[in-house]
C-alpha positions as YAML, in Angstrom:
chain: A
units: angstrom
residues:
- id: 1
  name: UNK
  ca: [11.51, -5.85, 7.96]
- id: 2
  name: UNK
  ca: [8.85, -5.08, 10.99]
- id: 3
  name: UNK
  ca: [5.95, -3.19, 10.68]
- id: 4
  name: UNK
  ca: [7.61, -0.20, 12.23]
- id: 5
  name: UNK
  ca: [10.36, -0.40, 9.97]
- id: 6
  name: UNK
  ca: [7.92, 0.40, 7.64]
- id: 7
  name: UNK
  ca: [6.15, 2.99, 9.19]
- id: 8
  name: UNK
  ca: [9.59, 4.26, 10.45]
- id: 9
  name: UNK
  ca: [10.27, 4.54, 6.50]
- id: 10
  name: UNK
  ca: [7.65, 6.26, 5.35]
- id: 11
  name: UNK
  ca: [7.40, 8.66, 8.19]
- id: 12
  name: UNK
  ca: [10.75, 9.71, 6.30]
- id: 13
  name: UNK
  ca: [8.86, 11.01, 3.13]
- id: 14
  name: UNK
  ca: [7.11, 14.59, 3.64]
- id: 15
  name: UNK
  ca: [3.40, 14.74, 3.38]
- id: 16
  name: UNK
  ca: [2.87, 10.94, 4.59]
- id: 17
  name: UNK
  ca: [0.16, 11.05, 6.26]
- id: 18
  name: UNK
  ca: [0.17, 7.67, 8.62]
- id: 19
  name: UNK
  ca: [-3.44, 6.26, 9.94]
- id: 20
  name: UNK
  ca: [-3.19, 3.70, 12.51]
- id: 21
  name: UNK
  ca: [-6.92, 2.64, 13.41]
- id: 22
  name: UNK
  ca: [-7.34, 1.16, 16.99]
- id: 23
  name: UNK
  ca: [-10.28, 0.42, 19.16]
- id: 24
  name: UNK
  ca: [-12.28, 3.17, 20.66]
- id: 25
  name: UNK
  ca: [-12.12, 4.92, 16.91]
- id: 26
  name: UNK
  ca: [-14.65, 5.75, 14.33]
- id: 27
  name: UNK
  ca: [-12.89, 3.58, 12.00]
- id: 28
  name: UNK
  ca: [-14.23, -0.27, 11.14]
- id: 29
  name: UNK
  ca: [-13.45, -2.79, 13.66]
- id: 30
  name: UNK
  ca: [-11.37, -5.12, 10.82]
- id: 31
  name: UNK
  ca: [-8.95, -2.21, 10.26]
- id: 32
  name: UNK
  ca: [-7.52, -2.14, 13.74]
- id: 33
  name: UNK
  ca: [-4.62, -3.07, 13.80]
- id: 34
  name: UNK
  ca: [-3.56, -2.14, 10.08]
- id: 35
  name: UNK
  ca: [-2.04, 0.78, 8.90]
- id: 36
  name: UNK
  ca: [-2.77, 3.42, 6.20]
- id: 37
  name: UNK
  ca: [-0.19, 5.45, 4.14]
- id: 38
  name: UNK
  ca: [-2.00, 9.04, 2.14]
- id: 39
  name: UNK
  ca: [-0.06, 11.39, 0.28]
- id: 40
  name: UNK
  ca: [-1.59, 14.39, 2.34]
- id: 41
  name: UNK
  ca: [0.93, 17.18, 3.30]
- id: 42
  name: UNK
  ca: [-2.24, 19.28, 5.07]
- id: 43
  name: UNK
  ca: [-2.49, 16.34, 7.24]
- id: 44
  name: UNK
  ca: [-5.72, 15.93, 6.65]
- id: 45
  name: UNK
  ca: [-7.60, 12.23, 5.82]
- id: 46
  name: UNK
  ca: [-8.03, 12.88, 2.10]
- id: 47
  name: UNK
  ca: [-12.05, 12.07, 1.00]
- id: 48
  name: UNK
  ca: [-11.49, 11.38, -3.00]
- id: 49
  name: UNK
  ca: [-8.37, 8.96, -2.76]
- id: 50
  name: UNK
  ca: [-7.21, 5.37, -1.18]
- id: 51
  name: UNK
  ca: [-3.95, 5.06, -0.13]
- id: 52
  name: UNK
  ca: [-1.12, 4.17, -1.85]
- id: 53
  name: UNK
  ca: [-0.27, 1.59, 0.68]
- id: 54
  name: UNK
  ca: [-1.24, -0.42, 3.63]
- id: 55
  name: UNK
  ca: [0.06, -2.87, 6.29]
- id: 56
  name: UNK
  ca: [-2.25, -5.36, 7.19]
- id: 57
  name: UNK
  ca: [-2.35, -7.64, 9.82]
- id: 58
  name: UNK
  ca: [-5.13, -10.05, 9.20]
- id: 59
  name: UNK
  ca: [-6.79, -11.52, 6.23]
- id: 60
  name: UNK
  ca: [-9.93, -9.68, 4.79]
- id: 61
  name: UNK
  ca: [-12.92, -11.74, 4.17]
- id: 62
  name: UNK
  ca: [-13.69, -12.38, 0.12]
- id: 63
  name: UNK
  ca: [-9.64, -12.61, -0.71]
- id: 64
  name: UNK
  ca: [-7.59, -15.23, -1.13]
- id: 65
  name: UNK
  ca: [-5.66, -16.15, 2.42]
- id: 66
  name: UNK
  ca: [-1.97, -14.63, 2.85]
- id: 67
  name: UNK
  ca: [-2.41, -17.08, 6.60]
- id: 68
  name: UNK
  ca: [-1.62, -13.75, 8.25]
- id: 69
  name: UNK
  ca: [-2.79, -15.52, 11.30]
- id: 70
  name: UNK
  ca: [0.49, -16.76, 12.05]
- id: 71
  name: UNK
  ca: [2.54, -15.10, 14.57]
- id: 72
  name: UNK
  ca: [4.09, -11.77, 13.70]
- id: 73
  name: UNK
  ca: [2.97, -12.23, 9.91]
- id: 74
  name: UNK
  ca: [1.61, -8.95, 8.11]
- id: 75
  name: UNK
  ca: [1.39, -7.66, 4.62]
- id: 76
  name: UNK
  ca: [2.40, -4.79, 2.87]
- id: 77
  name: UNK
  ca: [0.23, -3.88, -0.06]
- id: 78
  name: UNK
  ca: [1.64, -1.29, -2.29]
- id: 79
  name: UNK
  ca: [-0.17, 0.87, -5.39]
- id: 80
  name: UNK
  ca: [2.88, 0.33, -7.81]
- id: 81
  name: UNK
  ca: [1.24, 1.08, -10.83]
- id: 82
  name: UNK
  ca: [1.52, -0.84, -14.06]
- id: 83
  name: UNK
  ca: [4.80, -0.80, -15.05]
- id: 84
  name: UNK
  ca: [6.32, -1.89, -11.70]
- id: 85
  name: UNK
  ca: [3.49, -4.54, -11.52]
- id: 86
  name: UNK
  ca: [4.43, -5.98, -14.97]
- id: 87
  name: UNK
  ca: [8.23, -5.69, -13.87]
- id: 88
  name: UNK
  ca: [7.24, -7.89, -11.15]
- id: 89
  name: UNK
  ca: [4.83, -10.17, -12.13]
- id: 90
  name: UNK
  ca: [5.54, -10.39, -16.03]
- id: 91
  name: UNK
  ca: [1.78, -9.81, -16.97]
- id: 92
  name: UNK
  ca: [-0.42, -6.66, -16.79]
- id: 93
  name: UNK
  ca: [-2.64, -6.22, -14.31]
- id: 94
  name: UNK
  ca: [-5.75, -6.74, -15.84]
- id: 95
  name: UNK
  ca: [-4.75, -10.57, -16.27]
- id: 96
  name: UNK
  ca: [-5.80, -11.90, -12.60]
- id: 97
  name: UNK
  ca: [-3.20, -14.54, -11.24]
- id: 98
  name: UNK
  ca: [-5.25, -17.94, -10.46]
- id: 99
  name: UNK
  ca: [-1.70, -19.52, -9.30]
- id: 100
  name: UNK
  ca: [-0.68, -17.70, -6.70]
- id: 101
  name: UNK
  ca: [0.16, -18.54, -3.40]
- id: 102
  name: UNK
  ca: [-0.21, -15.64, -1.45]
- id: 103
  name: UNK
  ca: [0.71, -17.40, 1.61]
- id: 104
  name: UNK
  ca: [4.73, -17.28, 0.63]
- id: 105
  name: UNK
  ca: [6.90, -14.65, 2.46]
- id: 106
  name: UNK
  ca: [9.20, -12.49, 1.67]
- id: 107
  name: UNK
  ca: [8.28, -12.29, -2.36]
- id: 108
  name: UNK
  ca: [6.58, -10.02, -4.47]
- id: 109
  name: UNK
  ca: [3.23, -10.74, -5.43]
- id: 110
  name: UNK
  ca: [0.50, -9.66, -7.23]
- id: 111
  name: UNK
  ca: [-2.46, -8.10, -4.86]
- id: 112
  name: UNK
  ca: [-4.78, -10.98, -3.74]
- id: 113
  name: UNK
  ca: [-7.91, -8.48, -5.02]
- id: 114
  name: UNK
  ca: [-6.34, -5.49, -5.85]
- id: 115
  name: UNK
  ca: [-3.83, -6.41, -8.58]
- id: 116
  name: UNK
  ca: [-6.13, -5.36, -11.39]
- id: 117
  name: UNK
  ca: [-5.27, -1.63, -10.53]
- id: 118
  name: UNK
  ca: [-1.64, -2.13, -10.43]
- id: 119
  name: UNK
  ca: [-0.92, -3.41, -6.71]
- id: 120
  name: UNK
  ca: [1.51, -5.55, -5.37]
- id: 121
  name: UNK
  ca: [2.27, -6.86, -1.89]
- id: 122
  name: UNK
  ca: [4.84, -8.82, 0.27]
- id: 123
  name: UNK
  ca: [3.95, -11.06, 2.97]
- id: 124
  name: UNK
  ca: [6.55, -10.45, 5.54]
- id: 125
  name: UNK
  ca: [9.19, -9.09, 3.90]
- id: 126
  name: UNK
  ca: [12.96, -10.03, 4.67]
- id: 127
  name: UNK
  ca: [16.38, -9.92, 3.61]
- id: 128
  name: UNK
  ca: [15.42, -10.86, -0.81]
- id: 129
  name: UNK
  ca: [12.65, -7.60, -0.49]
- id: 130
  name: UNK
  ca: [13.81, -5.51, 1.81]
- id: 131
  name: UNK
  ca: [15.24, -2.88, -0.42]
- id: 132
  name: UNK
  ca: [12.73, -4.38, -3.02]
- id: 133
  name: UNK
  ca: [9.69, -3.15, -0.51]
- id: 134
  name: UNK
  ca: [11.45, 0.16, -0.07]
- id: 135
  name: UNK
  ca: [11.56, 1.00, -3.91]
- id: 136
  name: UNK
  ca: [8.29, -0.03, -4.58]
- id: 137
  name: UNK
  ca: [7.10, 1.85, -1.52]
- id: 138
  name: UNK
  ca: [8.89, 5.32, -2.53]
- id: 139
  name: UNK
  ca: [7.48, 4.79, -6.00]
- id: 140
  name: UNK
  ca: [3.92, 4.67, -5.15]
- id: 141
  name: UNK
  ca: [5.11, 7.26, -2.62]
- id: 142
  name: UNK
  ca: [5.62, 9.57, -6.13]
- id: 143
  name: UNK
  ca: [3.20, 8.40, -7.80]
- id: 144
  name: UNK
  ca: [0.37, 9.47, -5.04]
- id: 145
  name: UNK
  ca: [2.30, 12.69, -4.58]
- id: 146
  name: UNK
  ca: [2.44, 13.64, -8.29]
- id: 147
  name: UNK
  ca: [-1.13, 12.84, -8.30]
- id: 148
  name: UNK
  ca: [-2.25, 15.00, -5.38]
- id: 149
  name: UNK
  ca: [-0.08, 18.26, -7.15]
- id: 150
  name: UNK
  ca: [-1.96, 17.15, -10.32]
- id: 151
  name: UNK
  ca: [-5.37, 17.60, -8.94]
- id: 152
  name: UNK
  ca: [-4.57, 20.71, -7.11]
- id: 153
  name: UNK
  ca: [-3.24, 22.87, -9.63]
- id: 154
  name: UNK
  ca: [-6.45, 21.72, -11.67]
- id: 155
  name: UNK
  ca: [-8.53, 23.11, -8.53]
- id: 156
  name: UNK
  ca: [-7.15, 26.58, -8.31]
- id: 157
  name: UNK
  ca: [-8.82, 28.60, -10.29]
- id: 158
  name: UNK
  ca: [-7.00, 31.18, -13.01]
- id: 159
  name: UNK
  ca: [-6.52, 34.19, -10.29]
- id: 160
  name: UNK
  ca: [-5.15, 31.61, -7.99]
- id: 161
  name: UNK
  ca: [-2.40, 30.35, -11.01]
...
């Protein structure tokens, strides 16, 4: 899988909202290059929620090293949620992995900081994740967009029910 196989993907979902920050933007220089996935079917940046994925291209300082510096290498980091991440990984995801090697490719793995909320990730994933990646990805896909419809119907208020 490429990175704009990816993108390609989850352009396919309605509501995706895809941020791709480059040079030149408002956005921090260490997220050029990656890319953002929002449930967000007004298309707008939404203020009170993280993605529910991301493709990143470089290693972020304070986590363990996936060696994206190698060529072509990324990562796809995906908000699976709890059951999905104790599917994968066999614990919950309050119990941080201290043997992992987040440097091996095309396998599901815990989150190098984030697995304590329920994410996993894939360093460059291939022909055993492929369709892997692409569940797990439409899941937390579902799992944003239930949330969003969730929070709005709270927000409306009675005359608007």
């Amino acid at each position: 899988m490429t990175i704009d196989e990816i993108i390609d993907f989850m352009a396919g979902l309605d509501g995706v909202l895809t941020l791709r920050p480059t040079a030149g933007t408002d956005w921090p220089e260490i997220s050029w290059g990656d890319t953002f996935f929002y449930y967000s079917p007004d298309g707008v940046i939404p203020t009170r929620t993280q993605p529910f994925a991301t493709v990143v291209t470089k290693d972020y300082p304070g986590e363990p090293s996936s060696d994206l510096h190698r060529p072509n290498s990324f990562r796809v980091n995906i908000a699976a949620g709890k059951t999905a991440f104790i599917e994968w990984t066999g614990h919950t995801p309050r119990q941080q992995a201290t043997d992992v090697d987040y440097r091996v490719t095309d396998t599901v793995l815990p989150h190098p900081t984030y697995s304590s909320a329920g994410w996993l990730c894939v360093v460059n994933p291939g022909a055993r994740t492929e369709t892997t990646t692409r569940e797990l990805l439409h899941k937390a896909y579902e799992r944003a967009r239930s949330r969003y419809e969730r929070h709005s119907s709270s927000e409306q208020t009675p005359a608007q029910q």
